[in-house]
N, C-alpha and C positions, 0 to 999 in steps of 0.2 A: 681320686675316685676310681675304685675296680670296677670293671665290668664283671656281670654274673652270667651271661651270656655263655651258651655254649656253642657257637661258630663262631669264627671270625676271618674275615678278612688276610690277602699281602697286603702289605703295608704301601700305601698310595701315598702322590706328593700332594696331591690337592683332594681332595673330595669337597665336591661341590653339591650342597642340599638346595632339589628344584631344578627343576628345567623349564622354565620360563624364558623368559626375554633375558634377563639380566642370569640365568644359571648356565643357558649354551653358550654367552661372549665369553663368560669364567672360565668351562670349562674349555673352550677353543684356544684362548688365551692360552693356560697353561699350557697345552699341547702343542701349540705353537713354538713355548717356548722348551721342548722336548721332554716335561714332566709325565708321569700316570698320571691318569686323573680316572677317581671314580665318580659318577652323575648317580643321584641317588633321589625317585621321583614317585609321586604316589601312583604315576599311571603312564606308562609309557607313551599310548596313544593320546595323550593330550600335549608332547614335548611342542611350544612353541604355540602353542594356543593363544588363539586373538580371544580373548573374553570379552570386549569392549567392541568398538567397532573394525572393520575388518583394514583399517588404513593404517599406514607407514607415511610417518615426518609431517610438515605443516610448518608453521611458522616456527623458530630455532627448532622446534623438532628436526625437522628436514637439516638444519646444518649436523645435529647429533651423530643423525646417521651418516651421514658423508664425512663424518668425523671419524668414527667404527670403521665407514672403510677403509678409510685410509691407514689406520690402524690395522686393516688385516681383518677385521670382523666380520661378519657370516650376515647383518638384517640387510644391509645394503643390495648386496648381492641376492640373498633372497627374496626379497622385495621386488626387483627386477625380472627376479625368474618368473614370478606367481604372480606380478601386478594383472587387471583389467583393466586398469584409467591411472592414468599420469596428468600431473599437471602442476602447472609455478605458480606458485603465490604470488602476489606482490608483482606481479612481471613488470608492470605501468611504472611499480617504485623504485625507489634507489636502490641498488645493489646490496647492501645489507641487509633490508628487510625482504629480500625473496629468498622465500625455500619451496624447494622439492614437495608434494605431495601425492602419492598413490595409493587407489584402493587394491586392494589386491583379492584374490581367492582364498578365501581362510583356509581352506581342507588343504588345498594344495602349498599354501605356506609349511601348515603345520608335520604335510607328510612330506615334503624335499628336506625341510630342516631336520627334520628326525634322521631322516637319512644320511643328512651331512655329521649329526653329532656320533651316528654308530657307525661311521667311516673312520674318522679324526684319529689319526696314531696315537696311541696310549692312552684311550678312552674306552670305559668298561662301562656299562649302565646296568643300574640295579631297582630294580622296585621294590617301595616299601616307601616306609613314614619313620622319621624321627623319632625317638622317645627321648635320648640326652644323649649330651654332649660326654666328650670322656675329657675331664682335665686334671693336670697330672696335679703335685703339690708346689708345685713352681708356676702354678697358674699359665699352663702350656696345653691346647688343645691336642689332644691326640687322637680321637676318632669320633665315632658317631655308636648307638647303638638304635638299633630299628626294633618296630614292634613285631617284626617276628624275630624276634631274639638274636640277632646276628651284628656283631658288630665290624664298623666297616674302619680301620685302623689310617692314620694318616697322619702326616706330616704338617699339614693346614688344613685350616675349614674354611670352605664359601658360603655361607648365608644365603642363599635367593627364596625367600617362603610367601613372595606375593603376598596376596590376604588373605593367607589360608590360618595364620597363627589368630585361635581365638574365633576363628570367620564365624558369622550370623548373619544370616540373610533374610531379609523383608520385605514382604509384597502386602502391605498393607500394615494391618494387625498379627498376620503371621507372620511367623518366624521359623527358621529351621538352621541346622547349624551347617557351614560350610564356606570353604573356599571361595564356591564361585556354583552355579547351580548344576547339580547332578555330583559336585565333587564334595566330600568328606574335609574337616577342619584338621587342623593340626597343632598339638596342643604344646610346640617347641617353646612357647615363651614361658609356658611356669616355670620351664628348668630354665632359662634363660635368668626370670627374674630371682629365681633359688642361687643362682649364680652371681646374684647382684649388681644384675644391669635394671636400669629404669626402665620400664614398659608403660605405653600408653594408650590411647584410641583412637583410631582415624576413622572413614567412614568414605565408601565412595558410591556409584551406581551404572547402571547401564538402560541402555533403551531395551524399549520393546523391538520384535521382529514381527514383519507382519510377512503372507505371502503373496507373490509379485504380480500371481496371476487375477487380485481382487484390488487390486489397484488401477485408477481410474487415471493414467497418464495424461491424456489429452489435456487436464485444465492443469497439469504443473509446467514449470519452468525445467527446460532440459540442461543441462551442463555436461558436456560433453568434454572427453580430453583433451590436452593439448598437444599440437604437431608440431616440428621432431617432439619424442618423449622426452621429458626431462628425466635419465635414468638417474639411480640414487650409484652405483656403481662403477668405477673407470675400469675395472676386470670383465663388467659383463659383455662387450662387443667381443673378449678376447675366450673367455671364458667358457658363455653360456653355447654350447652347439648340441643339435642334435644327437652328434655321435656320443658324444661325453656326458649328456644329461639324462637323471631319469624319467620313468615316464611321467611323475607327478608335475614335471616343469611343465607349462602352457608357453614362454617365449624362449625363443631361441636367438639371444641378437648376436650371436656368434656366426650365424648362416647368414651368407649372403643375401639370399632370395626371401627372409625370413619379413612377413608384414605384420604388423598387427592391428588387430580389429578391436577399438578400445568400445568398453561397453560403457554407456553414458548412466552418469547420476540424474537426480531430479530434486527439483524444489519447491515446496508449500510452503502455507504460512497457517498460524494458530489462529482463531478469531473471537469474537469477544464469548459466544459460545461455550469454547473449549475452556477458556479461560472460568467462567460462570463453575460450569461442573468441575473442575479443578480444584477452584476456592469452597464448594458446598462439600468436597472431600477434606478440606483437609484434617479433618478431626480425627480422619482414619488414616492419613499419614503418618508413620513411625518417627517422621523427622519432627515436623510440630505435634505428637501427643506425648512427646519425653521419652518415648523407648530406645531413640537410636541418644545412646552417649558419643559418641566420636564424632569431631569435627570433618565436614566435608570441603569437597575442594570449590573454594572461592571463584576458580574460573574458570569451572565445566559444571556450573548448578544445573542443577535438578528442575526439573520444568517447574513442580512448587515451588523451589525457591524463585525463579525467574515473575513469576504470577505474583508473589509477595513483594519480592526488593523491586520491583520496576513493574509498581501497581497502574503506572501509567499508559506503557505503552499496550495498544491495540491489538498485536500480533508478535509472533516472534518466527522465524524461519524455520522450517523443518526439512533436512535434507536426509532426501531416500538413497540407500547405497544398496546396491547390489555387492553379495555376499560371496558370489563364483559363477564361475561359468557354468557348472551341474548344480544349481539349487534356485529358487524361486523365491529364498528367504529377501527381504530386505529390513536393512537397520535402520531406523527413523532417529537418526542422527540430531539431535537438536529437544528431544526430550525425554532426555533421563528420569525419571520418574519411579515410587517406591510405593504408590496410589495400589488399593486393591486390585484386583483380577480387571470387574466389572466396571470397576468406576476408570480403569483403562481403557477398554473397551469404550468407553462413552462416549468420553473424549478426544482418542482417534476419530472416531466416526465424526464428529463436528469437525475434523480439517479435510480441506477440500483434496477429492483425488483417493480420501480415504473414506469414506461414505461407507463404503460394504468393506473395507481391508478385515480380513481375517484375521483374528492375534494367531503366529505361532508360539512364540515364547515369551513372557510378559517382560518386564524393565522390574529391576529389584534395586534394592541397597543391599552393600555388604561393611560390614563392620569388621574391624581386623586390629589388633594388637602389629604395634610397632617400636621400636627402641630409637627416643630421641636422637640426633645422627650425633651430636657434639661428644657423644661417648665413643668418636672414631679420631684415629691419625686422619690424617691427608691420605696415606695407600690406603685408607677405608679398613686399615686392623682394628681390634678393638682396643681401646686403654688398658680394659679390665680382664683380659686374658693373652695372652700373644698366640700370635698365628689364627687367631679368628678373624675372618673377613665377613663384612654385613655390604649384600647390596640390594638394590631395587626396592620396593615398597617397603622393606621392613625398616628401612632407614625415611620413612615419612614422604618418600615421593610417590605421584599418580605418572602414567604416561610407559607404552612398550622402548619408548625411544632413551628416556631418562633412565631406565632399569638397563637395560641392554649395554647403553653406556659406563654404569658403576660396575654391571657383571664385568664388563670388560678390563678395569682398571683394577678391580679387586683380585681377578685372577690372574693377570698379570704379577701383581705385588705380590699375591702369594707364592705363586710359581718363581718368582727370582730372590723371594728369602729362602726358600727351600734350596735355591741354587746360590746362597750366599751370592747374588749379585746386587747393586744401590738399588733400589726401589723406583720407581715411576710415577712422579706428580709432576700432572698437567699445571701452569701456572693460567690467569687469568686472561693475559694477552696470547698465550697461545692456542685458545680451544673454548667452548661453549661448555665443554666436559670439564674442564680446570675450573671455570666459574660455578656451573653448579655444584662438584665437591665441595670446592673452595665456601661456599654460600651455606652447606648442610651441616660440616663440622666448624665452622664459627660460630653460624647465627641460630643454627640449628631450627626446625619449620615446629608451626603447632596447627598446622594446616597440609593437607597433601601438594608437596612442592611440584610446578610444573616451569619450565623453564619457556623464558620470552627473551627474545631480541633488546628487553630494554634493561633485561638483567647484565647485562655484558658494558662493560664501559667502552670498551674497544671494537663494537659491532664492525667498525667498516675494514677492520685487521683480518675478521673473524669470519670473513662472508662465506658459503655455502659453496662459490665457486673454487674459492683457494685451499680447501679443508684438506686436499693430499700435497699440495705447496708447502703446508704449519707441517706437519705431523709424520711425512711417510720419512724423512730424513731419521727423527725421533724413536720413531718406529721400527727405524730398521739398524737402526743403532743398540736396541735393546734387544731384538729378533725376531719380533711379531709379524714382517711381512720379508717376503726372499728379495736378492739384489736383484731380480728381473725386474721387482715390481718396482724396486727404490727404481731404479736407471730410467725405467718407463718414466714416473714422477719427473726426475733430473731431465730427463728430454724433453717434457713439458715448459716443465721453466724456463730451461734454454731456450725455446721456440719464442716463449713470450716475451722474456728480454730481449732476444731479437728483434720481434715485430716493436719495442715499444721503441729501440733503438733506431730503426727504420722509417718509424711514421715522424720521426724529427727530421728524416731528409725527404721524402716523398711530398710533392707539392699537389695540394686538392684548391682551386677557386684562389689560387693565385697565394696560396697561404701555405708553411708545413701543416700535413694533417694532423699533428700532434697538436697544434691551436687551433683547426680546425672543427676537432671532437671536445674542445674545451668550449667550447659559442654555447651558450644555452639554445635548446632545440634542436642541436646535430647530435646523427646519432652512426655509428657504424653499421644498420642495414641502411640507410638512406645513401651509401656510397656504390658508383657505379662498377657492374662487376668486375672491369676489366681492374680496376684498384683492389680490389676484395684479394682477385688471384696475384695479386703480389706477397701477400700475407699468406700464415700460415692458418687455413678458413676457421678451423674447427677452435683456434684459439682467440679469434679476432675477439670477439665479448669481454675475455679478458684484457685481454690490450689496451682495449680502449676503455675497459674501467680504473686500470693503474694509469693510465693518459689523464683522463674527466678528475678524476677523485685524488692526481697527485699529492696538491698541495694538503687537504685533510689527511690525508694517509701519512704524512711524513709528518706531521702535527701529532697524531696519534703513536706513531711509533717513539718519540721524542718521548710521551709523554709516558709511554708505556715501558723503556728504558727507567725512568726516576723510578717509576713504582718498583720495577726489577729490582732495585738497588735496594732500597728498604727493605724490598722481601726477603733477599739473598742474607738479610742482618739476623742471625739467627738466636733464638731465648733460650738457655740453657733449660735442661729438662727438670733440674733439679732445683731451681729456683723460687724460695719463699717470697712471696709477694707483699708477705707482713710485712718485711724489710725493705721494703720499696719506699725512702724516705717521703713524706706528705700524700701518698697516693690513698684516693678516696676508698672507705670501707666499698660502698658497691663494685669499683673496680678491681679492688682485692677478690671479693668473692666470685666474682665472673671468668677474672683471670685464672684463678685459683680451680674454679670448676670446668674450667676448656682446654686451657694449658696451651693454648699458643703455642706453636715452633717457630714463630717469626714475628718478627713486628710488624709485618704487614699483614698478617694475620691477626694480630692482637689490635692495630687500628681499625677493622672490619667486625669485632664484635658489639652489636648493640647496647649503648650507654656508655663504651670507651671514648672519652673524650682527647682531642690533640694533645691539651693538657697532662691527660695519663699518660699516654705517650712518650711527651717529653721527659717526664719524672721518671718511666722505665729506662729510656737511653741512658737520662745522667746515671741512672742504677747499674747499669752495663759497663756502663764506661769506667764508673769508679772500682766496679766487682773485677772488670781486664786489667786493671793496673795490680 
């Protein structure tokens, strides 16, 4: 396909289309790993924009991110710089189910991050939109052309187009076309599917914002941060300082003398009320009057859908977020809603605390075109082109954290085929980011995928604490973070094998403390401090969770080894599955249309049975001889 374009572009190793969550890990990624890379965005000032509510991680979310950093990635650390409220999930629960949560300042997220992406060596940023892709007759991406006529030439493409492909957004009965509100759609997927990928419809939404100064505090519930912070970042005590930050940063945990003053959320509740006007609207909802086609995400509905599928309950929660330190906006976290203008209005006002709240900006649905993910490798290439990378929303997931993570590994992958070096996939035991790949190109979603703690087999391998323990080794093997940061890691672990080594000689209440923190009800602050400073303090949590949780953990690693083994059995590429003696037509066609690289990939697709299985082995085994 020529281009008719008359400027163009030097030739870049990666260009990365979008700057979103999952477009700055990409293009960070490659730059990290010493590529150009051009960002090419419809608006500069929106690089890194929260559209949704203004928080970072939550439940596996939070491990995602602490995943990124350990990786070398950019949300962890910004998150920290910009947070207002930090706080642990799960803190009462077992160590696998706690993550990280903070809200942060959305302005000042989105202007330090912009900042960081037009610092990054060998990163150019361009404005402009899409119009097509340029691929050669070898079915080889080679660049980009935009609608002001310029094509931007490259060696690989990154995909990040959020929901802008296709976007339509609804506040009722209207409709308007767009990204996201005040932003223009982009019409990348006709030539996507002119190119002969499947495209389909997804569907998601956001709250309203109301302002903070008509909000009736006194009858809600306060939620306040939690002390110490739970940062998302192990660079930002080293990192983030005055001297070296700019001014969009609000925390400085790099300064000694640096406090922070966490500003509290708040909680309501809906009542039977809100619920009443709710149900008398829905006929003017987009979702139940048939005009939204795209399925929405099952586990962040929409206050209508909450009212219909759980006709029972009386109330439902509604948490108020503060948006920044300079704005008086808050997000009413807990109902997403696509209700007209008015019939919003109505209904805030029946929850308490919200009486007189002012709408500033309403709650919408957005509809958006996206490409089934099973039309990707594991490095998130596409089948049907080489050197095209698809991440974030257009591969069928919801969530800043889930996107951020695929940008990561997609521009990774592309930046080290460009550098003819092996590729980079996460496996399932090693990362919450190896599962959801792993999850998108098998099983592939017909739903906005968000990732949970119970999608993971190996949760307690996988915890939130240990996420630069898995990965920075991995990481710095490929060259995504420098040897200060690997050695920083490597002294870590050292410390905690030591301490674990230690609490097997140290004696607590007549016992080693290593049985000691095994008793159900002991826990390591309940030990007196002059024991605490025999340890290394800041890792003691650790300690004593590889102590408590030994025996599971070496259970899980056992079993996470067998799986390794199967996975490492690799399906030749070129293999007819016709010829798969006795193996059932629907497994023929499944296999056929996902194309497995491994058998443990091929046991993971829906409707493959042991059975197939077995019949593919003996297939290998007789095709090896």
């Amino acid at each position: 396909m020529n281009s008719s374009s008359s400027q163009a572009s030097p030739l870049f190793d990666v260009l990365v289309v979008g700057a979103g969550h999952a477009g700055i890990e990409a293009a960070l990624a490659a730059s990290r790993l010493g590529c150009s890379v051009a960002v090419l965005t419809h608006n500069l000032d929106t690089i890194g924009q929260m559209s949704c509510n203004p928080a970072i991680g939550g439940l596996a979310k939070g491990h995602i991110v602490r995943e990124i950093d350990a990786m070398g990635g950019a949300m962890g650390l910004n998150t920290d710089a910009t947070a207002i409220q930090f706080r642990m999930l799960n803190a009462s629960k077992g160590p696998s189910v706690r993550a990280p949560r903070a809200q942060c300042d959305k302005t000042a997220y989105r202007a330090r991050m912009k900042m960081v992406l037009e610092t990054a060596p060998g990163v150019r940023l361009f404005q402009g939109d899409v119009v097509r892709l340029l691929v050669n007759g070898e079915q080889q991406v080679t660049g980009a052309v935009t609608s002001l006529d310029y094509t931007i030439c490259a060696r690989s493409v990154v995909i990040c187009s959020g929901t802008f492909m296709q976007g339509l957004l609804h506040v009722g009965l209207q409709h308007v076309t767009g990204g996201r509100m005040g932003c223009a759609p982009s019409s990348l997927s006709k030539n996507l599917a002119a190119l002969g990928f499947q495209v389909e419809r997804l569907k998601t939404g956001t709250s309203p914002r109301v302002n903070g100064r008509s909000i009736n505090f006194s009858v809600c519930e306060v939620q306040p941060g939690d002390t110490p912070e739970a940062l998302f970042s192990y660079r930002s005590r080293d990192v983030l300082k005055r001297s070296s930050e700019p001014f969009c940063t609000l925390n400085t945990w790099g300064d000694e003398d640096f406090r922070m003053e966490q500003m509290p959320c708040w909680i309501t509740y809906t009542n039977q009320a809100t619920h009443d006007i709710i149900r008398e609207n829905l006929k003017f909802s987009p979702l139940y009057s048939g005009i939204i086609e795209g399925i929405g995400p099952r586990y962040c509905p929409s206050i209508e859908d909450k009212i219909v599928r759980f006709a029972e309950k009386t109330s439902h929660q509604v948490f108020l977020e503060p948006e920044g330190r300079g704005t008086e906006e808050f997000y009413l976290n807990g109902v997403s809603t696509s209700l007209p203008y008015s019939a919003q209005c109505d209904f805030i006002h029946t929850i308490p605390g919200l009486e007189n709240a002012q709408l500033i900006r309403p709650g919408y649905a957005v509809e958006y075109d996206f490409c089934p993910p099973t039309q990707l490798h594991p490095t998130l290439e596409t089948k049907l082109v080489e050197n095209l990378y698809f991440a974030g929303q257009i591969n069928g997931t919801s969530g800043y954290e889930e996107a951020a993570a695929q940008g990561l590994m997609a521009g990774t992958n592309a930046a080290l085929k460009v550098l003819d070096k092996p590729s980079l996939v996460l496996r399932r035991d090693q990362s919450y980011i190896g599962v959801m790949i792993d999850d998108l190109v098998t099983k592939g979603t017909d739903e906005p995928y968000r990732m949970f703690t119970s999608r993971a087999e190996f949760r307690l391998l996988l915890r939130q604490d240990n996420a630069d323990l898995r990965l920075a080794p991995l990481a710095f093997e490929t060259g995504l973070i420098t040897r200060k940061e690997f050695l920083k890691t490597e002294a870590r672990q050292n410390a905690i094998e030591e301490g674990t080594a230690q609490a097997s000689l140290v004696k607590h209440e007549g016992v080693p403390l290593s049985t000691w923190l095994k008793r159900p009800g002991n826990d390591w602050t309940m030990l007196p401090e002059e024991l605490k400073k025999m340890f290394h303090v800041e890792h003691l949590d650790a300690i004593a969770t590889d102590i408590q949780y030994e025996g599971h953990i070496e259970r899980q690693k056992k079993q996470a080894e067998k799986i390794t083994r199967m996975e490492s059995r690799a399906i030749p590429a070129d293999i007819d599955y016709e010829q798969v003696h006795a193996l059932k037509k629907e497994a023929v066609v499944k296999l056929g249309k996902i194309r497995p690289g491994t058998i443990g990939q091929a046991s993971r697709i829906p409707g493959i049975t042991p059975a197939d299985i077995a019949l593919l082995l003996v297939h290998l085994q007789k095709r090896g001889r």
